[in-house]
C-alpha positions as a Python dict, from the first residue, in 0.01 Angstrom:
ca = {
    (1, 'X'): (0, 0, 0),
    (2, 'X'): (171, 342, -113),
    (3, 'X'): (228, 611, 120),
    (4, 'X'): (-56, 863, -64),
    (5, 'X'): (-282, 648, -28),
    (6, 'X'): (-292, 628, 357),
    (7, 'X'): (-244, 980, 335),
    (8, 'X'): (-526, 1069, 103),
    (9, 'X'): (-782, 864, 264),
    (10, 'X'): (-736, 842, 606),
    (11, 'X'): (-989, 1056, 780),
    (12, 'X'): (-1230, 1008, 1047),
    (13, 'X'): (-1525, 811, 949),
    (14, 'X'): (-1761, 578, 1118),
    (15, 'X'): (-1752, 183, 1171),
    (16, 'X'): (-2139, 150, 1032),
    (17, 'X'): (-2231, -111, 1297),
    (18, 'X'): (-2589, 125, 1205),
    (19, 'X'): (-2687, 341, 968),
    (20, 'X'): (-2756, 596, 1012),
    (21, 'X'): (-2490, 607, 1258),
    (22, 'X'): (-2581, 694, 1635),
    (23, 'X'): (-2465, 1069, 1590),
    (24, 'X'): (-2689, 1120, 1345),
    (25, 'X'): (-3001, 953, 1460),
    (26, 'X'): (-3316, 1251, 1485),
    (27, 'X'): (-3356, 1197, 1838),
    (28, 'X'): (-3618, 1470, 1888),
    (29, 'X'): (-3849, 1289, 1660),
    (30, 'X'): (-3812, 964, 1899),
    (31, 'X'): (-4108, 825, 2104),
    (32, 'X'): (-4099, 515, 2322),
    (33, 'X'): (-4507, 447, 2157),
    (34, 'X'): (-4371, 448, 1765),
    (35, 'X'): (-4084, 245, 1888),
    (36, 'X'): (-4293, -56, 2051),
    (37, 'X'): (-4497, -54, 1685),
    (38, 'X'): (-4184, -63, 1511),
    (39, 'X'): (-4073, -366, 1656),
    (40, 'X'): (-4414, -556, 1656),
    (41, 'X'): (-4398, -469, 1289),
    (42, 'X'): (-4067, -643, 1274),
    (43, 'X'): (-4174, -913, 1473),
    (44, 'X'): (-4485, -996, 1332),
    (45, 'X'): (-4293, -1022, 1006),
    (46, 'X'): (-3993, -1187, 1079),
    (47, 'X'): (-4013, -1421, 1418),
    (48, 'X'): (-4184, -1720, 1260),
    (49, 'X'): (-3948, -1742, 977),
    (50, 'X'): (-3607, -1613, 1094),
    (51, 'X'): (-3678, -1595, 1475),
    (52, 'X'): (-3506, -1275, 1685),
    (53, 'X'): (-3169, -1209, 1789),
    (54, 'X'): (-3042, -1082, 2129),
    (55, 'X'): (-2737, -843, 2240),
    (56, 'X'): (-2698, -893, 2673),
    (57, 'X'): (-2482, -608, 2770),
    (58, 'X'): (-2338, -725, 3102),
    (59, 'X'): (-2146, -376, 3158),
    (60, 'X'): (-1925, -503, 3498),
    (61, 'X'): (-1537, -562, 3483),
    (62, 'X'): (-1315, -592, 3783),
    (63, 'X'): (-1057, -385, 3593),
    (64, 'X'): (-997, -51, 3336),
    (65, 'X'): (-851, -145, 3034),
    (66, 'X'): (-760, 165, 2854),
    (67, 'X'): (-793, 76, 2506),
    (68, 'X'): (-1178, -30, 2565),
    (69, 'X'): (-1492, 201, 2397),
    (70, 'X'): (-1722, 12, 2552),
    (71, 'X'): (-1977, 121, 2833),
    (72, 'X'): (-1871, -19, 3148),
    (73, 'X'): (-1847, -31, 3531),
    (74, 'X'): (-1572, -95, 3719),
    (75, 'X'): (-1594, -288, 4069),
    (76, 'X'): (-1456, -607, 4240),
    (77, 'X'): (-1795, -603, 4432),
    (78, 'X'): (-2004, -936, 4301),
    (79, 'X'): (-2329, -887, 4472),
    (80, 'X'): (-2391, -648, 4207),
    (81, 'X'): (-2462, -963, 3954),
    (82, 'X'): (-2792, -1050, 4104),
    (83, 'X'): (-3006, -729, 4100),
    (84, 'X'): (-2871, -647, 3725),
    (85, 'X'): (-2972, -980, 3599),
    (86, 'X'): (-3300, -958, 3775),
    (87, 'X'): (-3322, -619, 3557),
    (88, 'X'): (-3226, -762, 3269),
    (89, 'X'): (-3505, -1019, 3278),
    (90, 'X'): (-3782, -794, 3381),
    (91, 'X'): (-3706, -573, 3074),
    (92, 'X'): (-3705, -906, 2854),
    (93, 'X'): (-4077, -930, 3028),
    (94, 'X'): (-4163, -598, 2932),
    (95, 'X'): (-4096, -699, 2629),
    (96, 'X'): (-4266, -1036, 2615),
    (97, 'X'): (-4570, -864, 2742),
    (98, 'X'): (-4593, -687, 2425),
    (99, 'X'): (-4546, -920, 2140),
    (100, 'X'): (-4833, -1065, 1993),
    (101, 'X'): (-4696, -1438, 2017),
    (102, 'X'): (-4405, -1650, 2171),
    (103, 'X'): (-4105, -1578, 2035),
    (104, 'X'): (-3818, -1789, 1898),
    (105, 'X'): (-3450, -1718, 1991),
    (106, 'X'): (-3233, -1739, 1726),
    (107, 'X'): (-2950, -1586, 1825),
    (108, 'X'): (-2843, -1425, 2184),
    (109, 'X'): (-2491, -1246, 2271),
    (110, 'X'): (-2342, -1165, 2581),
    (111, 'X'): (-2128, -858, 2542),
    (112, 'X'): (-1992, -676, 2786),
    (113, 'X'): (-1824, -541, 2988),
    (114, 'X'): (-1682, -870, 3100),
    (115, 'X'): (-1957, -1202, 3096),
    (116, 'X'): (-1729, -1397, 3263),
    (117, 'X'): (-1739, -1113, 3566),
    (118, 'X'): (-2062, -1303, 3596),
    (119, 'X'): (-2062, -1633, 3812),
    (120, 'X'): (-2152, -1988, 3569),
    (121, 'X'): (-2497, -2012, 3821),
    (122, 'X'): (-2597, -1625, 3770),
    (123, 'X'): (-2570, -1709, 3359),
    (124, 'X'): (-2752, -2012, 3406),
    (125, 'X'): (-3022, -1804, 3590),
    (126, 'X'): (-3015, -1521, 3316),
    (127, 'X'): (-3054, -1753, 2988),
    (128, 'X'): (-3270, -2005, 3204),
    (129, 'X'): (-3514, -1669, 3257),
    (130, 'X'): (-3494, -1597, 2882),
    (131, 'X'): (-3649, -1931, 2788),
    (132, 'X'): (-3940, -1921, 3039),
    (133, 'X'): (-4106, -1683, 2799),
    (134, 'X'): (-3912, -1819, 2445),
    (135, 'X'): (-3833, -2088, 2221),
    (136, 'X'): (-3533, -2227, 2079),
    (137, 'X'): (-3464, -2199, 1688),
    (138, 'X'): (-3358, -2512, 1544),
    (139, 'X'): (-3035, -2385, 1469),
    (140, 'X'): (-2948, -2116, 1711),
    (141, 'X'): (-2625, -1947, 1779),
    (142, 'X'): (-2574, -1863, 2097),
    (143, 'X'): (-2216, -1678, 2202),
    (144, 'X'): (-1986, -1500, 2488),
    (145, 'X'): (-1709, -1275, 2527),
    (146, 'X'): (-1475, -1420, 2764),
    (147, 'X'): (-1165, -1295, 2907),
    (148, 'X'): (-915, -1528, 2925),
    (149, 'X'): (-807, -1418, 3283),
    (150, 'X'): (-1154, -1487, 3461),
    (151, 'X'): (-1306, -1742, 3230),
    (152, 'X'): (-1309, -2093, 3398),
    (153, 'X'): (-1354, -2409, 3328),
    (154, 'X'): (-1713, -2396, 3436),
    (155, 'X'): (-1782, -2107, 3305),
    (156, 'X'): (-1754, -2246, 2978),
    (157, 'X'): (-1919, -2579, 3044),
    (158, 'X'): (-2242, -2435, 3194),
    (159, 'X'): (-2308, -2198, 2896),
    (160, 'X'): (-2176, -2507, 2649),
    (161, 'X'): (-2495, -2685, 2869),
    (162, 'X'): (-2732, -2373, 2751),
    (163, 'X'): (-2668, -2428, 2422),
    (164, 'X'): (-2393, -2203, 2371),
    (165, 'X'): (-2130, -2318, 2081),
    (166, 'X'): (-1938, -1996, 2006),
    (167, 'X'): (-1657, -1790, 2247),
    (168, 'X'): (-1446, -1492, 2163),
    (169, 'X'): (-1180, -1392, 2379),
    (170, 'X'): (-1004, -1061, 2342),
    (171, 'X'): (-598, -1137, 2309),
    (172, 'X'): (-529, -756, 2173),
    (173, 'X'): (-201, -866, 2202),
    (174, 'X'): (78, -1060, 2354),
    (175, 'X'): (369, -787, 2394),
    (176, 'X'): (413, -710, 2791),
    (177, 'X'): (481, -377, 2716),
    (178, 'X'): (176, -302, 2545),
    (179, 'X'): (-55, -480, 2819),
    (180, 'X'): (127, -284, 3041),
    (181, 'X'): (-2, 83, 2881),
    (182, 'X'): (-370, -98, 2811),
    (183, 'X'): (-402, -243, 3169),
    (184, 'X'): (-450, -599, 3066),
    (185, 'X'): (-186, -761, 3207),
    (186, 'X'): (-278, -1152, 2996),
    (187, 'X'): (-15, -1422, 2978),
    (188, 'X'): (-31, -1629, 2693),
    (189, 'X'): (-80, -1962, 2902),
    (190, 'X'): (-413, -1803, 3024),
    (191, 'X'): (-525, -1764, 2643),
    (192, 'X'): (-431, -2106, 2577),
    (193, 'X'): (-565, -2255, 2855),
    (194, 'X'): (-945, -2134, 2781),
    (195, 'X'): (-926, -2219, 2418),
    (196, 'X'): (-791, -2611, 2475),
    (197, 'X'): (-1099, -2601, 2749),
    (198, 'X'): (-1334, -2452, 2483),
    (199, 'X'): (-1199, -2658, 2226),
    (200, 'X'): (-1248, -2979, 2439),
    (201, 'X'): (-1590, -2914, 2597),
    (202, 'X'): (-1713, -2901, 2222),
    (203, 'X'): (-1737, -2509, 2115),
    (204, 'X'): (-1717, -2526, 1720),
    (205, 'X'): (-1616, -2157, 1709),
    (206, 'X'): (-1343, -2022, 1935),
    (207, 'X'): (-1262, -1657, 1789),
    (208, 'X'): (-951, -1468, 1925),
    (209, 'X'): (-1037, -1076, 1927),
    (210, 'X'): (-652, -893, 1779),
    (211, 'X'): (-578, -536, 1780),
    (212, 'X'): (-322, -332, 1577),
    (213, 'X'): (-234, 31, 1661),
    (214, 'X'): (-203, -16, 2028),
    (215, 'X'): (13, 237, 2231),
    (216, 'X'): (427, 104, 2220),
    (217, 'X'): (324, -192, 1932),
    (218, 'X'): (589, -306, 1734),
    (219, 'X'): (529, -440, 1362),
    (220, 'X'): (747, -773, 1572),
    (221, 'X'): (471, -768, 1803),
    (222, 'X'): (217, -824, 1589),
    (223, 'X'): (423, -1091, 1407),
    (224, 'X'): (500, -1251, 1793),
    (225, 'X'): (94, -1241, 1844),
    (226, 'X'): (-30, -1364, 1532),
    (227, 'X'): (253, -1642, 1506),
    (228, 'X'): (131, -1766, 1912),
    (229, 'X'): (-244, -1713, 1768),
    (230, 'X'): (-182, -1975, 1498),
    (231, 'X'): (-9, -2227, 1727),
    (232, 'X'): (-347, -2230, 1916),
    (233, 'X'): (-594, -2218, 1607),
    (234, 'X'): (-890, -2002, 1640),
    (235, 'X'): (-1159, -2075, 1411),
    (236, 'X'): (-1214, -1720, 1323),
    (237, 'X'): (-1042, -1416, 1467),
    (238, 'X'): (-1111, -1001, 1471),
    (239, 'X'): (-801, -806, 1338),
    (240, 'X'): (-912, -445, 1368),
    (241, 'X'): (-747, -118, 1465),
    (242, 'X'): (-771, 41, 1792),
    (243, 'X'): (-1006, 332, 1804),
    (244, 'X'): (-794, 582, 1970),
    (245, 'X'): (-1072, 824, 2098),
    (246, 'X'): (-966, 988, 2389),
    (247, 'X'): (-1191, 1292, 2330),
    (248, 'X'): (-1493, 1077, 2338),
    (249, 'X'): (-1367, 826, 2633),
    (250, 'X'): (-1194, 1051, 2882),
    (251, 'X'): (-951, 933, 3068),
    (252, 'X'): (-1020, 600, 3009),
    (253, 'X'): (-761, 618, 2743),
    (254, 'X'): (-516, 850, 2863),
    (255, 'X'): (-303, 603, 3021),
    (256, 'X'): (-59, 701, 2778),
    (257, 'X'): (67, 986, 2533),
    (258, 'X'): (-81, 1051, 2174),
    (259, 'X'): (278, 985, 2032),
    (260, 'X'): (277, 662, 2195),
    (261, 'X'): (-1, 558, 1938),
    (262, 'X'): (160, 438, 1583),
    (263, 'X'): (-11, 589, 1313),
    (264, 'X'): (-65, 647, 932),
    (265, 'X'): (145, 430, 739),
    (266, 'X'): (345, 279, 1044),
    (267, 'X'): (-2, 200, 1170),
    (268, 'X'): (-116, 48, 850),
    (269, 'X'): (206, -146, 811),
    (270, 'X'): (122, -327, 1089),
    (271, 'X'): (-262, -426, 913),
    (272, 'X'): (-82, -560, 620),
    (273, 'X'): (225, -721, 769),
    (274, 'X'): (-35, -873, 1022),
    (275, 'X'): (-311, -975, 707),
    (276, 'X'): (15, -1122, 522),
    (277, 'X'): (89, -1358, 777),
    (278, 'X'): (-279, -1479, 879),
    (279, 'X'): (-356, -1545, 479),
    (280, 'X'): (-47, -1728, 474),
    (281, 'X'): (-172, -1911, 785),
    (282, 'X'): (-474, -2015, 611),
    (283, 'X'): (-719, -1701, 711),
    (284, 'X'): (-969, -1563, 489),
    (285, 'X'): (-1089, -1221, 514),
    (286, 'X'): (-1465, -1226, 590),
    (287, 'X'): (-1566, -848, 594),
    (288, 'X'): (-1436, -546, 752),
    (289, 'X'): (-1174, -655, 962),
    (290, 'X'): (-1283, -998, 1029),
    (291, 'X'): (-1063, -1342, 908),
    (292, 'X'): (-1189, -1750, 916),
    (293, 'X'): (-1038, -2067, 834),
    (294, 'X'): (-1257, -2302, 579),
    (295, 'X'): (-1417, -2471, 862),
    (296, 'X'): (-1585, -2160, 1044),
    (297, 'X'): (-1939, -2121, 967),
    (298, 'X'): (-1875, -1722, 961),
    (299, 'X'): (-1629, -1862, 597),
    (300, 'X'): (-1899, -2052, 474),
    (301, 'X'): (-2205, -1772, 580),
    (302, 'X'): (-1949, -1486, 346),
    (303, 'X'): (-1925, -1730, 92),
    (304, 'X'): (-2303, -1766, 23),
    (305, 'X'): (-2355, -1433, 76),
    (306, 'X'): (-2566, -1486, 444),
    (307, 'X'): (-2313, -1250, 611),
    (308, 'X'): (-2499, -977, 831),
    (309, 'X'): (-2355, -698, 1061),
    (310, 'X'): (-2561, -524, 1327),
    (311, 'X'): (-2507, -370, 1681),
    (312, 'X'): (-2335, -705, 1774),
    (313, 'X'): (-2061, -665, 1461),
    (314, 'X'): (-2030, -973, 1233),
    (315, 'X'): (-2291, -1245, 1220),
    (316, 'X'): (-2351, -1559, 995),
    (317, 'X'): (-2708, -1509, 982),
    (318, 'X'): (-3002, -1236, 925),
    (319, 'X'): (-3241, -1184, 1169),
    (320, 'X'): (-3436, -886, 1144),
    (321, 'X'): (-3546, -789, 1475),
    (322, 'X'): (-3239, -772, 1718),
    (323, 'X'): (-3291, -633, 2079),
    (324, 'X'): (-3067, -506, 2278),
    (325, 'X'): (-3094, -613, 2704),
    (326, 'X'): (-2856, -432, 2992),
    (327, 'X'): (-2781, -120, 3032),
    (328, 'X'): (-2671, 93, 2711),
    (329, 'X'): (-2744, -206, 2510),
    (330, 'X'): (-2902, -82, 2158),
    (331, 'X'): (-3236, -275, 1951),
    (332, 'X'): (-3251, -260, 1600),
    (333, 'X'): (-3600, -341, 1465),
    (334, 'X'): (-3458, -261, 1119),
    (335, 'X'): (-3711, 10, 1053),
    (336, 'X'): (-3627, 205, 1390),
    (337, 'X'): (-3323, 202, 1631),
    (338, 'X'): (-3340, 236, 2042),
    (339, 'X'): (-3109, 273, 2295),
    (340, 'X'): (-3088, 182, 2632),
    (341, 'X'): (-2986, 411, 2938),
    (342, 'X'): (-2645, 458, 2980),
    (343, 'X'): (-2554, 453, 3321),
    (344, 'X'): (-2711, 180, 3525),
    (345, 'X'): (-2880, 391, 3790),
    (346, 'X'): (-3104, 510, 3543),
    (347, 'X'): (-3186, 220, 3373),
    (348, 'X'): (-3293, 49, 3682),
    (349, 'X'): (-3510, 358, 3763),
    (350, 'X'): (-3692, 328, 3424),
    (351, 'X'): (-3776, -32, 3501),
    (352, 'X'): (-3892, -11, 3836),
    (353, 'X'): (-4204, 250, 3650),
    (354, 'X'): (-4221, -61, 3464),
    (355, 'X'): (-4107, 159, 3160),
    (356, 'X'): (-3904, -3, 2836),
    (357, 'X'): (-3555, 154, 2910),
    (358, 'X'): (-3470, 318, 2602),
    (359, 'X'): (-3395, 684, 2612),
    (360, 'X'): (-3357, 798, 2270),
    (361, 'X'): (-3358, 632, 1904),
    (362, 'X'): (-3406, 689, 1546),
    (363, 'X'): (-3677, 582, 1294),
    (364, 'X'): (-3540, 509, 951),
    (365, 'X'): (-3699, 683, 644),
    (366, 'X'): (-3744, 513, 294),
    (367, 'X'): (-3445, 685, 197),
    (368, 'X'): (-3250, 549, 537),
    (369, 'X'): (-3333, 217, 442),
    (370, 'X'): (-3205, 218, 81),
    (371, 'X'): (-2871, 365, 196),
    (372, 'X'): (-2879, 125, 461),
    (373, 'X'): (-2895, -143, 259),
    (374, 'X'): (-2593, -35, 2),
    (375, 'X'): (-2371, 3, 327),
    (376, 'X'): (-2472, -306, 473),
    (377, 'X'): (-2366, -501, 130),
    (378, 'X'): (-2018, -315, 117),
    (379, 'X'): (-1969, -429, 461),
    (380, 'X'): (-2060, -792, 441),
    (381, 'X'): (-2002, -885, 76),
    (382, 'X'): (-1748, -604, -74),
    (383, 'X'): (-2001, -529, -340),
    (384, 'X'): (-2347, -359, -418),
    (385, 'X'): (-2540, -262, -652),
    (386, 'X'): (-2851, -59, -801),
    (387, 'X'): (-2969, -309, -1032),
    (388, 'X'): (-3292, -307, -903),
    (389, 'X'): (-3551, -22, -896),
    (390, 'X'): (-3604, -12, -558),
    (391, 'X'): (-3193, 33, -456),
    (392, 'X'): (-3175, 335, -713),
    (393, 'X'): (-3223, 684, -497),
    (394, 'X'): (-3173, 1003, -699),
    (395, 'X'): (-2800, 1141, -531),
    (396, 'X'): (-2691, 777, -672),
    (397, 'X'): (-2505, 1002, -985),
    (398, 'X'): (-2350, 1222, -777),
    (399, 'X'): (-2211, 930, -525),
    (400, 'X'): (-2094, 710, -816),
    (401, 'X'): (-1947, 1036, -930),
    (402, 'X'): (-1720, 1095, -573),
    (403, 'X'): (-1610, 743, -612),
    (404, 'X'): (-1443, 760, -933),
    (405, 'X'): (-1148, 880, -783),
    (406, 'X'): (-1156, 576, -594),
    (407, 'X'): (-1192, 373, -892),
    (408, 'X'): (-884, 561, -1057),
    (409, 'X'): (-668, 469, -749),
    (410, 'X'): (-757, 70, -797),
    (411, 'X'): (-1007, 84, -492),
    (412, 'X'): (-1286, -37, -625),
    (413, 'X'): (-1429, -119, -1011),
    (414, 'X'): (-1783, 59, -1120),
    (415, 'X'): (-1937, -147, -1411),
    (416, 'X'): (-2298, -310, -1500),
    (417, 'X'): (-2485, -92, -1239),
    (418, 'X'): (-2290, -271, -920),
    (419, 'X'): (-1957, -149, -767),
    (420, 'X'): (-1703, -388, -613),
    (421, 'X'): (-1422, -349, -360),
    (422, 'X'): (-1083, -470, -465),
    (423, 'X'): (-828, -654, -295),
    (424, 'X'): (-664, -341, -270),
    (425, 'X'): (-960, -160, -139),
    (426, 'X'): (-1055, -343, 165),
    (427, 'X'): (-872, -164, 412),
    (428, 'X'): (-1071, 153, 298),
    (429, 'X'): (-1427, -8, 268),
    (430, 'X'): (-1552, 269, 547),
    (431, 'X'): (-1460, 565, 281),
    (432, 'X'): (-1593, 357, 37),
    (433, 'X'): (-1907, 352, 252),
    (434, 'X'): (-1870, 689, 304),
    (435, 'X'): (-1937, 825, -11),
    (436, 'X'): (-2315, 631, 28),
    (437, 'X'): (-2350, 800, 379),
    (438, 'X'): (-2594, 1117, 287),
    (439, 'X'): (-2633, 1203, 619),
    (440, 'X'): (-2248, 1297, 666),
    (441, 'X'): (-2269, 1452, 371),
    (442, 'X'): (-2560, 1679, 454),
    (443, 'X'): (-2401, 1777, 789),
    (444, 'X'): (-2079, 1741, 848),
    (445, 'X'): (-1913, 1700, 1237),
    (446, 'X'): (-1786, 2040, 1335),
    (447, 'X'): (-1584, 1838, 1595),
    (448, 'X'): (-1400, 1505, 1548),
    (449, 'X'): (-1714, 1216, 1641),
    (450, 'X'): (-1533, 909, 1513),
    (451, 'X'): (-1186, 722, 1473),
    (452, 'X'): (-973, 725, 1166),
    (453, 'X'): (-1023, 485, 909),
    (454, 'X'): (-726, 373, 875),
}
């Protein structure tokens, strides 16, 4: 990758885990009334055919780790587990109460935060709760994020018992130095230790979650991670860049100096050094970020074109209706977007009025769901296109128009109504997406809202 074009295109731009993205959702237009209809639309439309999906934000961790975005709470105190899961489930009730049938589970997440802050019994208790109300889908996927300093042995047996078949722990990465300035101090026996337990119990998909651009990081540390990832063989593993947002996250990430961070092309260097070496190691790259072996079902799902992202990142399946539990968690009925209270004082408040949680949201117009659709397709496939009526909107000239520049610098090929990302365009598939985002383009940040794309 040549020096301009790291340069050129690396600006601030957002992830597209939504779209429209969070800061640009019309908030004041919101109401807790439209949003209940908006996902008994959804449901009444998609549960019997796809089933729903659910994100479980368990927000506690016993420890800061400074390169985390995530919306958490730190304590060592564990009597804090029972009254948040008893939360958690009488929001899923609130919920139950209001859909016109039983639904079926297709797919649930625990996110965090740290899960594994949670004991195995007060998980059984939380997904047992779920299914008092719920059914199983035939094929469900049900997954954790587990840290591989707190995750035991019965941790991931008990969830294994609940039907649970996929775990991702987050390695970041192996150098001591670089734990050091992120606070997450993780020997490499610990990391092999819960995947040869995950492995054994039966998990089919043990994912290892890599960052590059941390503080101090060496392109040899990368090499030293991804060569000790390999000796332990993750089905599928996340490769992206740290998010170095320090504006947004406080001092949460100013356990270290802004020249400490590598960037630009020293930053990038490390992506492609570190994508050389897992494609060599048998690694295909399945979306933004994202690499499988053969045998992953996330490899086969990109493959036949089943790959879907949502609040929850990468998934092999579509459901339509996902909904977000916890604290900060966020629901995506596809035609409208909610999102939880932040800070878990006032989401318990809101549920002891008996109240659905959310605090503010966005409904998506005609023209929201179009470019939501284009952006979802360049995320999960590396191609879209406008063949059909309906995925035509009239600023389509104009955006095909922006990315010719892309085209020129071997990005991405325009032809036969469709555009297509390039091997050499990957890295840049959020500028690519970008140019779709009309939003952005109608209002652009007068302050910095998101990380650099590169």
């Amino acid at each position: 990758m040549t020096t301009s074009l790291v340069q050129k295109y690396n600006v601030p731009g957002p992830r597209y885990t939504s779209y429209p993205t969070v800061p640009y959702w019309e908030d004041e237009s919101f109401s807790g009334k439209i949003w209940q209809d908006t996902f008994i639309r959804s449901f009444n439309e998609s549960n019997a055919s796809e089933g729903i999906s659910l994100y479980i934000h368990l927000p506690f961790c016993e420890s800061l780790c400074t390169f985390c975005g995530c919306h958490k709470r730190i304590t060592k105190r564990h009597e804090v587990e029972n009254p948040y899961i008893e939360a958690v489930l009488k929001e899923w009730n609130l919920y139950c109460d209001m859909f016109p049938e039983r639904p079926i589970i297709k797919e649930i997440h625990l996110g965090g935060g740290t899960p594994t802050f949670f004991s195995p019994e007060n998980l059984k208790t939380l997904i047992d709760g779920l299914f008092l109300r719920a059914e199983r889908a035939e094929h469900h996927e049900f997954s954790f994020e587990g840290h591989p300093n707190n995750t035991t042995r019965e941790h991931l047996k008990q969830l294994y018992d609940l039907g649970f078949r996929r775990v991702s722990f987050g390695v970041q990465d192996y150098s001591e130095t670089v734990q050091k300035a992120i606070h997450r101090i993780q020997p490499f026996h610990n990391v092999a230790k819960v995947t040869f337990w995950a492995k054994e119990i039966g998990y089919t998909s043990v994912s290892h979650d890599l960052i590059f651009g941390l503080p101090f990081q060496t392109l040899e540390d990368v090499v030293d991670t991804i060569e000790k990832t390999k000796s332990l063989s993750p089905d599928r593993l996340a490769f992206y860049s740290y998010a170095h947002v320090p504006w947004i996250k406080g001092n949460g990430q100013r356990g270290f100096k802004d020249e400490d961070v590598p960037k630009d092309d020293e930053k990038r260097r490390l992506y492609e050094i570190g994508k050389q070496l897992l494609t060599k190691k048998g690694y295909h790259e399945i979306g933004m970020d994202h690499f499988a072996l053969k045998r992953d079902n996330m490899f086969t799902s990109f493959r036949e074109g089943k790959l879907h992202r949502n609040f929850m990142g990468y998934t092999s399946s579509k459901t339509q209706l996902m909904i977000g539990l916890g604290s900060s968690s966020i629901s995506d009925s596809w035609y409208g977007f909610a999102q939880n209270e932040k800070t878990i004082e006032d989401y318990y408040a809101r549920l002891e009025k008996n109240e659905l949680p959310v605090f503010k949201g966005h409904f998506l117009t005609n023209e929201d769901l179009i470019i939501r659709k284009h952006i979802l397709n360049l995320m999960c496939q590396f191609t879209t296109s406008w063949d059909e009526s309906h995925l035509y909107f009239k600023e389509l000239p104009e955006v095909i128009s922006q990315l010719d520049e892309m085209e020129n610098d071997g990005l991405l090929i325009i032809q036969n109504n469709a555009i297509t990302v390039t091997e050499k365009g990957k890295p840049f598939v959020r500028n690519i997406c970008m140019a779709f985002d009309l939003r952005l383009k109608r209002k652009a940040p007068q302050t910095q809202l998101f990380s650099m794309t590169v």
